[in-house]
Backbone bond lengths (Angstrom), bond angles and torsions (degrees), N, CA, C in turn:
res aa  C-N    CA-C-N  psi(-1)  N-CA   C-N-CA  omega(-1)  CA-C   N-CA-C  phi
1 X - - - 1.462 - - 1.519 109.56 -
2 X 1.228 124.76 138.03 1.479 118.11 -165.20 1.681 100.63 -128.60
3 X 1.499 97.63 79.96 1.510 126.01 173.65 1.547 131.05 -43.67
4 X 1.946 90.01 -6.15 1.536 98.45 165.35 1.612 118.12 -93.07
5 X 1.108 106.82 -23.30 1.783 119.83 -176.71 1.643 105.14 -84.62
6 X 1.301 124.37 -11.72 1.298 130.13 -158.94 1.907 100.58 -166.74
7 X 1.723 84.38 128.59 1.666 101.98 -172.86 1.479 112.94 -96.75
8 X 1.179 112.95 107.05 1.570 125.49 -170.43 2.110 91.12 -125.51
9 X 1.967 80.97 149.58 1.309 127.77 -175.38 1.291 125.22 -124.51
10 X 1.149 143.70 101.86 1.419 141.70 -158.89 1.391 101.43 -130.03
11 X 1.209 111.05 120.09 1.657 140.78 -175.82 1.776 112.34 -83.48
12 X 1.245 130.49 88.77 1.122 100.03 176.40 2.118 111.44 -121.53
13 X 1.108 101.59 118.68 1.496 93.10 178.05 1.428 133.07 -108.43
14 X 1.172 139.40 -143.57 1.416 135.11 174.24 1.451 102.76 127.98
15 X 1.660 100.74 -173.56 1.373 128.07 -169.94 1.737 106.37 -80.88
16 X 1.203 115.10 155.59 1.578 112.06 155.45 1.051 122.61 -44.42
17 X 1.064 128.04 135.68 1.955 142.19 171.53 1.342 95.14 77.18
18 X 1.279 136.55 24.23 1.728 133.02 159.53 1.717 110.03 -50.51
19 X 1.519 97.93 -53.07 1.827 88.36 -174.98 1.375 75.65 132.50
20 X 0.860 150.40 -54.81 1.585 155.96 -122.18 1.727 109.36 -55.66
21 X 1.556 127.24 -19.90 1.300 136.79 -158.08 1.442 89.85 -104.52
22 X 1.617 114.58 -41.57 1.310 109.36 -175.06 1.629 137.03 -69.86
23 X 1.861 94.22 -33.64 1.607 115.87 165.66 1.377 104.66 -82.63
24 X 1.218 138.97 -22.14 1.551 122.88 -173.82 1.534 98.91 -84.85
25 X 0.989 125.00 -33.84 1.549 128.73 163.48 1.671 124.46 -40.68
26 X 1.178 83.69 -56.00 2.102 110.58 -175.49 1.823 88.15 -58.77
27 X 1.711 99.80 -59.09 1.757 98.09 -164.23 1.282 123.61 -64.66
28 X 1.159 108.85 -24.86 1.942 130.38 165.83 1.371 87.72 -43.24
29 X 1.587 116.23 -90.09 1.046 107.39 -155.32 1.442 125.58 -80.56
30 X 1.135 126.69 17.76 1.519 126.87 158.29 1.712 94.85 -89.23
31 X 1.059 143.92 -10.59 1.428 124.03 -170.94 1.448 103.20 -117.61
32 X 1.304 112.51 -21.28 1.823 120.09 165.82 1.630 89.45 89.59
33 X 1.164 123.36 39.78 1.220 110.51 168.30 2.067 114.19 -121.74
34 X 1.309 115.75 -175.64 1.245 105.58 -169.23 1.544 110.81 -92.79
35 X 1.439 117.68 151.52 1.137 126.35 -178.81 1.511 111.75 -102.82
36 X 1.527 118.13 118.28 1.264 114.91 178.37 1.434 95.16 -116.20
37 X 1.975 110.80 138.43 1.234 139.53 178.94 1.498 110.37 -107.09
38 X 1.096 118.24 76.80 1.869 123.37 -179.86 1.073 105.82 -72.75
39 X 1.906 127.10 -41.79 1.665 113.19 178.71 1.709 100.26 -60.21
40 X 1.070 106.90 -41.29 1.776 100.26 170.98 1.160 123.88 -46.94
41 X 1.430 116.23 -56.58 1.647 128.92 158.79 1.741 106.23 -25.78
42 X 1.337 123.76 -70.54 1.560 139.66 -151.30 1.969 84.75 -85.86
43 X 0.561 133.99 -25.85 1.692 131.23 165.25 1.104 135.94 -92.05
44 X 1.818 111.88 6.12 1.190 122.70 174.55 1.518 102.33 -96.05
45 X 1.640 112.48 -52.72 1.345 110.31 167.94 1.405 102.79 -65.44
46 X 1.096 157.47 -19.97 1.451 117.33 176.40 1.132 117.38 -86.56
47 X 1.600 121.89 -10.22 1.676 123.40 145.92 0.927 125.91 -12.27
48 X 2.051 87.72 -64.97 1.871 103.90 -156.69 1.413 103.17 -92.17
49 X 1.411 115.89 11.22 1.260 112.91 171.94 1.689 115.34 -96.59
50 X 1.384 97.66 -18.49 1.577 108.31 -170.35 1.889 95.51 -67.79
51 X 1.615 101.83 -71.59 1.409 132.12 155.24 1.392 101.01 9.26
52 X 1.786 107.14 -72.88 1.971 95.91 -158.12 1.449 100.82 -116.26
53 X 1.244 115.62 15.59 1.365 133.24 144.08 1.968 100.27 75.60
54 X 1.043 97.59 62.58 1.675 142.46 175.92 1.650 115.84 -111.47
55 X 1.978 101.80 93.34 1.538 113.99 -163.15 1.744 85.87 -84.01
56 X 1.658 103.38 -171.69 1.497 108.88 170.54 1.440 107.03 -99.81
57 X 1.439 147.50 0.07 0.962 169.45 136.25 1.608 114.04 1.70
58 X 0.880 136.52 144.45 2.126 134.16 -155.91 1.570 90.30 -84.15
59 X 1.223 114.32 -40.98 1.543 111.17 -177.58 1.492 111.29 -63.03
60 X 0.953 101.75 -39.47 1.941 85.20 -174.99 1.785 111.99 -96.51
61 X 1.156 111.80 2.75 1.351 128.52 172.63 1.671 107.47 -25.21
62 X 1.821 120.77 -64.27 1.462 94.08 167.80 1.102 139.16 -83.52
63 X 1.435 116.84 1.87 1.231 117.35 177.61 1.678 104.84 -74.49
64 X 1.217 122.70 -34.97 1.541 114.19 152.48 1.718 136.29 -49.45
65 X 1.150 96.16 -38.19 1.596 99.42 175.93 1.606 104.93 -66.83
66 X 1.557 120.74 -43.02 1.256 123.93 170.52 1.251 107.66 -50.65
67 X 1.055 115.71 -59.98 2.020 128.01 -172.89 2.079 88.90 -37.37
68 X 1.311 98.44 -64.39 1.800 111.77 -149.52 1.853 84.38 -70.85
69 X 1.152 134.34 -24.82 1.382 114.31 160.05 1.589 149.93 -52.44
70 X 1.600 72.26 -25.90 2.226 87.67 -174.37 1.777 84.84 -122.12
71 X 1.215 124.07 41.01 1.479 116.97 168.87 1.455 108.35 -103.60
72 X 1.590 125.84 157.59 1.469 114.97 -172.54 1.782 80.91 -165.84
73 X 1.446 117.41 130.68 0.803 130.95 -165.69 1.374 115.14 -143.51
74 X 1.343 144.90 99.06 1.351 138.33 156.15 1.434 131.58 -145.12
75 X 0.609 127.36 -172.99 2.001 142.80 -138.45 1.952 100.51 -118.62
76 X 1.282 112.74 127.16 1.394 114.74 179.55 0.935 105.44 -173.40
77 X 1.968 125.74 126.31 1.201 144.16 -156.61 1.687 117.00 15.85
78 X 1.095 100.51 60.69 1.889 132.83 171.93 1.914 102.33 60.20
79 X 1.596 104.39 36.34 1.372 110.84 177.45 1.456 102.18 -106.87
80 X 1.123 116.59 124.63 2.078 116.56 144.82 1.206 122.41 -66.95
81 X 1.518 99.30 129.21 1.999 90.50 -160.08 1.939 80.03 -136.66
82 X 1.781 103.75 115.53 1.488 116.10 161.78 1.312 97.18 -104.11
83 X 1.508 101.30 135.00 1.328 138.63 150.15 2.006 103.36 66.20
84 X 1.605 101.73 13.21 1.621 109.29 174.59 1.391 96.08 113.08
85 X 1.477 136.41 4.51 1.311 125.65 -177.36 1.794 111.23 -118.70
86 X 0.945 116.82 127.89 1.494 119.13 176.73 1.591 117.55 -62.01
87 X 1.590 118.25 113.60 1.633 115.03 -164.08 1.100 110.06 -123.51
88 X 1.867 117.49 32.87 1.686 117.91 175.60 1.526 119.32 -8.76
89 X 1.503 91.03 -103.92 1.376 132.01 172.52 1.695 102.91 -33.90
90 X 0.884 109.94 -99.79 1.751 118.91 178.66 1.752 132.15 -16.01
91 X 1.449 87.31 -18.45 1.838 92.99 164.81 1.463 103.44 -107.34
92 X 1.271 145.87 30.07 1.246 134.84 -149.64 2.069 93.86 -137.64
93 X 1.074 110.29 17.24 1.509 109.49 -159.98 1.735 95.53 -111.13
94 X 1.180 125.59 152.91 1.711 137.96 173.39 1.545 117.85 -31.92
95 X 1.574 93.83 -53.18 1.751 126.28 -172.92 1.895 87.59 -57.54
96 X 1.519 100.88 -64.93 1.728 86.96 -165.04 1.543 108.49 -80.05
97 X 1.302 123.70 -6.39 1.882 109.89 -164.33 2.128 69.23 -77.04
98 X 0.875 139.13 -49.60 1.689 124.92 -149.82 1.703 98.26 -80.98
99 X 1.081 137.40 -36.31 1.592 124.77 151.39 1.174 121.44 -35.14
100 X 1.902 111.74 -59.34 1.159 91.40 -176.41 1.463 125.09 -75.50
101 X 1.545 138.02 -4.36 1.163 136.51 -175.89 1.144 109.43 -75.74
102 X 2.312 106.38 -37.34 1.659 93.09 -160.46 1.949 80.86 -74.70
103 X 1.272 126.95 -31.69 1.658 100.30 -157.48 1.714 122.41 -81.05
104 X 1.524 96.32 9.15 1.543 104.34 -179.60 1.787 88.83 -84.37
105 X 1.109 109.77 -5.83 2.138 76.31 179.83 1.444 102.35 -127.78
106 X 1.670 104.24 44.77 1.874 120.65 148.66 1.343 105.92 -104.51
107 X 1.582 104.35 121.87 1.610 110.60 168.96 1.513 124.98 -59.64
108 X 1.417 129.01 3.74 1.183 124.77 156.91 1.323 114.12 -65.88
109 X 1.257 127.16 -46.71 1.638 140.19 -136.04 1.190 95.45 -117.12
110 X 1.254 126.46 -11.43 1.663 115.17 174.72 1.510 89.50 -103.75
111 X 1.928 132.71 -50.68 1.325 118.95 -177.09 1.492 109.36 -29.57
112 X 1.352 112.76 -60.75 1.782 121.54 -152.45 1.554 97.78 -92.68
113 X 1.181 140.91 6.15 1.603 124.45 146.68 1.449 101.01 -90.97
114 X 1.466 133.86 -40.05 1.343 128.61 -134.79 1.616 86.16 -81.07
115 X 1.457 111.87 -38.88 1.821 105.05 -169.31 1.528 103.91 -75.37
116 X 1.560 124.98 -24.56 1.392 111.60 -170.86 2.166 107.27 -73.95
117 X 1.232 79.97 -41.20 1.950 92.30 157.70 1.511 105.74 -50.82
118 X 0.821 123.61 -95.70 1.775 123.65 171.94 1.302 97.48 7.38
119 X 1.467 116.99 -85.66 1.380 132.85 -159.70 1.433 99.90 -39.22
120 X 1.324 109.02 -80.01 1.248 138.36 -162.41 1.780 99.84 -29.12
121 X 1.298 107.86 -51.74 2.090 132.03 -161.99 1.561 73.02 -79.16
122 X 1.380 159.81 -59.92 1.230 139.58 -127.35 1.552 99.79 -98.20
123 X 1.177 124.85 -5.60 2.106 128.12 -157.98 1.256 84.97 -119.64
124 X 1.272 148.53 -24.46 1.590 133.66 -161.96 1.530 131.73 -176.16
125 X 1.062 133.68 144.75 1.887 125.03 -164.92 1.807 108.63 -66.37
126 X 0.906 116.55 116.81 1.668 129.31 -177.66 1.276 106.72 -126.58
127 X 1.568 115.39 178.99 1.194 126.45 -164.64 1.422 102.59 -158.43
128 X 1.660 141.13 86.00 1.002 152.98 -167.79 1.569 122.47 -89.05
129 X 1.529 107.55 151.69 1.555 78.13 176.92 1.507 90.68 -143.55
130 X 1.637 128.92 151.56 1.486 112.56 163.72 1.492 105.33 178.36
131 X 1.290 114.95 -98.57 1.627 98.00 -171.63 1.873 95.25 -131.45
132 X 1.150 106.70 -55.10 1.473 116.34 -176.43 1.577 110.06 -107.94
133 X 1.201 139.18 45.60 1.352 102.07 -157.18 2.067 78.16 -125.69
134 X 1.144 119.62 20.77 1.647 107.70 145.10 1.571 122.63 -93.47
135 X 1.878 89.62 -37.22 1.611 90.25 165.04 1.177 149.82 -79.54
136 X 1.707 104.18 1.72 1.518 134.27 -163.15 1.177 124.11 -136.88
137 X 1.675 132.26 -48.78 1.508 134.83 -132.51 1.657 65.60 -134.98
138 X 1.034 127.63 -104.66 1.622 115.17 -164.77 1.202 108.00 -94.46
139 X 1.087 142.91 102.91 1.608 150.97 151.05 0.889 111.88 -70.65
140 X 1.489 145.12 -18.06 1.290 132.59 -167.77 2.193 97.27 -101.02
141 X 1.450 105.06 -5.70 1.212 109.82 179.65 1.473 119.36 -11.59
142 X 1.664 124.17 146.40 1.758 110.38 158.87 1.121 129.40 -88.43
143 X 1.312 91.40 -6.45 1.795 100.93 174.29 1.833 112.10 -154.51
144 X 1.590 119.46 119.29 1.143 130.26 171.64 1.623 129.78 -128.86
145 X 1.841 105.68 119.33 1.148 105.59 177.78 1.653 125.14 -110.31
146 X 1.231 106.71 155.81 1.521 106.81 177.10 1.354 104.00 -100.49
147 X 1.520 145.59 123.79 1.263 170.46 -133.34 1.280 102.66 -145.66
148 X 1.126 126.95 94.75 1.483 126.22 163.10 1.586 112.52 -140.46
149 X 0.984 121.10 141.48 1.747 127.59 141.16 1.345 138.31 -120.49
150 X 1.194 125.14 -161.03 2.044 121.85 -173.82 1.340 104.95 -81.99
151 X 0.976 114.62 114.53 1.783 139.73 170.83 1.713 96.69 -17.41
152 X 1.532 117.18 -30.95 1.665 111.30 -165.24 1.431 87.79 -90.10
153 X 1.464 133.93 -51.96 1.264 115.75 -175.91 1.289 126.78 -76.69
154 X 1.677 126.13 4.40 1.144 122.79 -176.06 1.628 87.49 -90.35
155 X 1.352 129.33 -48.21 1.796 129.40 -178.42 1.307 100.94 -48.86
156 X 1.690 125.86 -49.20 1.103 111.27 -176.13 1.674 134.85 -65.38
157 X 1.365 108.98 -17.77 1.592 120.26 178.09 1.729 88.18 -94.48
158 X 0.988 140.36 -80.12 1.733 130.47 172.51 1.707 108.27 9.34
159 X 1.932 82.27 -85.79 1.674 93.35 -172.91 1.730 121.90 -62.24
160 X 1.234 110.84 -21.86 1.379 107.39 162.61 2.100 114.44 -58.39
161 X 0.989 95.16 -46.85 1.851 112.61 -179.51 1.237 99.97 -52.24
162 X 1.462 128.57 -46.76 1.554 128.71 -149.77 1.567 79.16 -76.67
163 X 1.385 109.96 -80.70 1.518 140.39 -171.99 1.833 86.05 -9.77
164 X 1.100 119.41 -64.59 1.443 122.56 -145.62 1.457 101.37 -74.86
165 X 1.218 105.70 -15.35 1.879 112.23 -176.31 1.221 113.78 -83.57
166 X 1.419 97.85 -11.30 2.243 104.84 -164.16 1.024 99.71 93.02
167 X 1.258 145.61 16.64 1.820 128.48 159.53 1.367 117.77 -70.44
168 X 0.966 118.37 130.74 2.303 125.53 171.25 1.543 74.50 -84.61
169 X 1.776 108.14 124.19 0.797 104.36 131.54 2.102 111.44 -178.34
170 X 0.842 125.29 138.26 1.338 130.77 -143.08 1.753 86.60 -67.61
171 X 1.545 90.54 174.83 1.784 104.82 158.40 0.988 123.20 -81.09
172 X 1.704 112.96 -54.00 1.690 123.94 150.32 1.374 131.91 -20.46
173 X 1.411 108.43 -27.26 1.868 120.32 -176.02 1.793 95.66 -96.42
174 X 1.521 89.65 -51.10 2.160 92.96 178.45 1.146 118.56 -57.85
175 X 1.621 124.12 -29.61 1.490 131.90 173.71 1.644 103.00 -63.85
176 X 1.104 105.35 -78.10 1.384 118.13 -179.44 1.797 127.91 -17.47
177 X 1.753 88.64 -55.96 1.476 125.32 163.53 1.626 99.79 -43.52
178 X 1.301 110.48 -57.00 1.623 109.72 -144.42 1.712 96.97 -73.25
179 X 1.556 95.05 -33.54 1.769 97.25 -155.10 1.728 83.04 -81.33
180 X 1.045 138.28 -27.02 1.418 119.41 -168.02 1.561 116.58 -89.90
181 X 1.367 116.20 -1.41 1.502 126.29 158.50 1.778 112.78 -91.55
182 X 1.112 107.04 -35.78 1.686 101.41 169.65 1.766 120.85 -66.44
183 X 1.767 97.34 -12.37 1.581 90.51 176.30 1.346 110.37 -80.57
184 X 1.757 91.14 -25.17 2.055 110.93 -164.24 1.260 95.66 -36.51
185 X 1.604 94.25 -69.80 1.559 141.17 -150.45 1.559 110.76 -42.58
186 X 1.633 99.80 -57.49 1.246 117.07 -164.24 2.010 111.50 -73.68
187 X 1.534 96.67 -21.15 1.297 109.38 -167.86 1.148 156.49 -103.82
188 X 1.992 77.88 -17.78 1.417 102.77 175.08 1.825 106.63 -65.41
189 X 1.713 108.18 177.11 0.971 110.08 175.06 1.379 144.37 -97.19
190 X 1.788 94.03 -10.56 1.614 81.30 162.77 1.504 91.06 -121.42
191 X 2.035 91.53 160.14 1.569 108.19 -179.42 1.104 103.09 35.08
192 X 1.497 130.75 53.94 1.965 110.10 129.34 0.727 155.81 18.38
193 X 1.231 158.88 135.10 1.698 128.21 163.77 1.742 109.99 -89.38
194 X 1.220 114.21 110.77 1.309 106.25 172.84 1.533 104.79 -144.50
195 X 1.213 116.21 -174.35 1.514 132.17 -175.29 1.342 107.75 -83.58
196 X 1.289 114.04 135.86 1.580 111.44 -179.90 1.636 102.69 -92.93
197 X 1.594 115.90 157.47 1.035 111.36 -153.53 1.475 89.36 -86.76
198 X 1.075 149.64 -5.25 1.811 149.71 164.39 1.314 113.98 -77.25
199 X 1.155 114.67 -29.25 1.800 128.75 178.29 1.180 113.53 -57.44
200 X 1.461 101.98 140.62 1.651 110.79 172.00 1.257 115.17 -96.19
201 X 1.493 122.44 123.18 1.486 125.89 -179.03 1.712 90.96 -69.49
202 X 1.094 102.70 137.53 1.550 133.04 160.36 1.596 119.41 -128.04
203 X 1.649 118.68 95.35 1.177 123.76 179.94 1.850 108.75 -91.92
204 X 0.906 77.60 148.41 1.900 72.01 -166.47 1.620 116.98 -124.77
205 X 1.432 105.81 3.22 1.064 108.47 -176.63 1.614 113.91 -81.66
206 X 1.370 100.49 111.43 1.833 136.93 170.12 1.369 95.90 103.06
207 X 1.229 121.32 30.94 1.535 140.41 162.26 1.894 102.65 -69.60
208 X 1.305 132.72 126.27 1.241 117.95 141.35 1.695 121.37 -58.03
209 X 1.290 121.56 -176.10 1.546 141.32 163.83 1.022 107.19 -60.37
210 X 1.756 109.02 -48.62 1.698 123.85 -156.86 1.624 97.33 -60.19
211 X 1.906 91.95 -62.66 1.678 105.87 176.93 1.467 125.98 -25.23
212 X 1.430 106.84 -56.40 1.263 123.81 -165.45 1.358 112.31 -54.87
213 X 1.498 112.48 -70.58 1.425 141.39 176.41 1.587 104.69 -55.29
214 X 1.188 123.11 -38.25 1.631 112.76 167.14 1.890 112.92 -55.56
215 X 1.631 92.91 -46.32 1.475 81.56 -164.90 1.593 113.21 -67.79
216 X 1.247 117.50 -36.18 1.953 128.08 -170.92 1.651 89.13 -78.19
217 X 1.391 141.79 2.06 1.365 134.45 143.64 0.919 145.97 -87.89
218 X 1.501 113.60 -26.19 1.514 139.01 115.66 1.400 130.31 -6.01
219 X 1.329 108.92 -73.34 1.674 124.29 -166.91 1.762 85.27 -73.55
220 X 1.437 140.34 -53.93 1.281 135.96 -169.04 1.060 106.92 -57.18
221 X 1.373 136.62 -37.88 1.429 143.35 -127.58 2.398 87.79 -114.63
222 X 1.474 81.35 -26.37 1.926 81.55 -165.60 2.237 95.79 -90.93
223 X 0.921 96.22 -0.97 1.663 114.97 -166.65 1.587 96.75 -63.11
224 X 1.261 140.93 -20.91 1.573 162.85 -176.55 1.749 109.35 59.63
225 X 1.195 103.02 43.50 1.221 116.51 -173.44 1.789 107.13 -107.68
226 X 1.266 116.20 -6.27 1.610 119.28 -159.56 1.674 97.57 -102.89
């Protein structure tokens, strides 16, 4: 498929520890197109929320809208860069994956990522990955998958990741972690995380990388568009 002659959008969502950041990455760059990281997006502000010590709580409500005013957030040579500073590592910790879940279901913080996403999906072919963004951020997508596996093997690829970074921190705490953002996720009230009814479930558990990324190159590649 030759993704420069033709503008394609690929939806991929799911639970935490799906894989989903790692194959939308791989598929970017086998298709030469851009990789947008929105759970990155929703974990950068809850960084900068940790940072100036801004809860999700009704009381501090404008001091967030202020926060999400002077915020500037974007993506450059596979870096997350808030406010001009590169914040890899630093959104990737327990403290912020649970900020960013509880602050993805405040309508400030999803309005002002979800439209800069918009933009972003409407100027050029990308490949997104996050919670809603088949059922929400691009719906009109050409291609959308649902990415999920078993809560034990998503803790187990997690806690291997932390482990390898220098984090102390058990499986028991990463399990725990995982299952109490899939209730967040699944439950909060706006935009959910659920399966879009066009989406292809992709379960991946005892899936390799290789596996994975063959098949969502596959389904693009069989689309008769190449």
């Amino acid at each position: 498929m030759n993704t420069k002659e033709k503008k394609i959008r690929i939806a991929i969502d799911g639970p935490s520890g799906a894989g989903k950041s790692t194959i939308a990455k791989a598929v970017a760059a086998k298709l030469d197109i851009d990789y947008i990281d929105t759970g990155a997006m929703y974990r950068a502000v809850g960084y900068k929320m940790i940072s100036e010590g801004i809860s999700v709580a009704d009381s501090d409500r404008e001091r967030l809208k202020n926060m999400l005013e002077r915020t500037e957030i974007d993506f450059c040579g596979g870096n997350i860069i808030l406010d001009g500073e590169i914040i890899n590592d630093r959104i990737r910790t327990p403290e912020v994956s649970k900020m960013a879940s509880d602050c993805s279901a405040l309508p400030e913080v999803r309005s002002k990522l979800t439209t800069l996403q918009k933009q972003i999906a409407a100027s050029k072919s990308v490949i997104m990955d996050g919670r809603d963004i088949g059922t929400n951020v691009i719906k009109d997508a050409e291609f959308k998958f649902f990415m999920t596996a078993s809560a034990e093997e998503r803790a187990g690829r997690r806690h291997k990741e932390l482990i390898e970074k220098g984090q102390d921190i058990s499986y028991a705490q990463v399990l725990a972690d995982i299952k109490t953002r899939d209730k967040n996720d699944s439950t909060r009230a706006l935009n959910p995380l659920r399966q879009a009814d066009d989406a292809e479930l992709l379960d991946t558990t005892g899936m390799s990388i290789e596996d994975v990324i063959r098949f969502i190159l596959s389904e693009v590649e069989k689309s008769g568009t190449n």
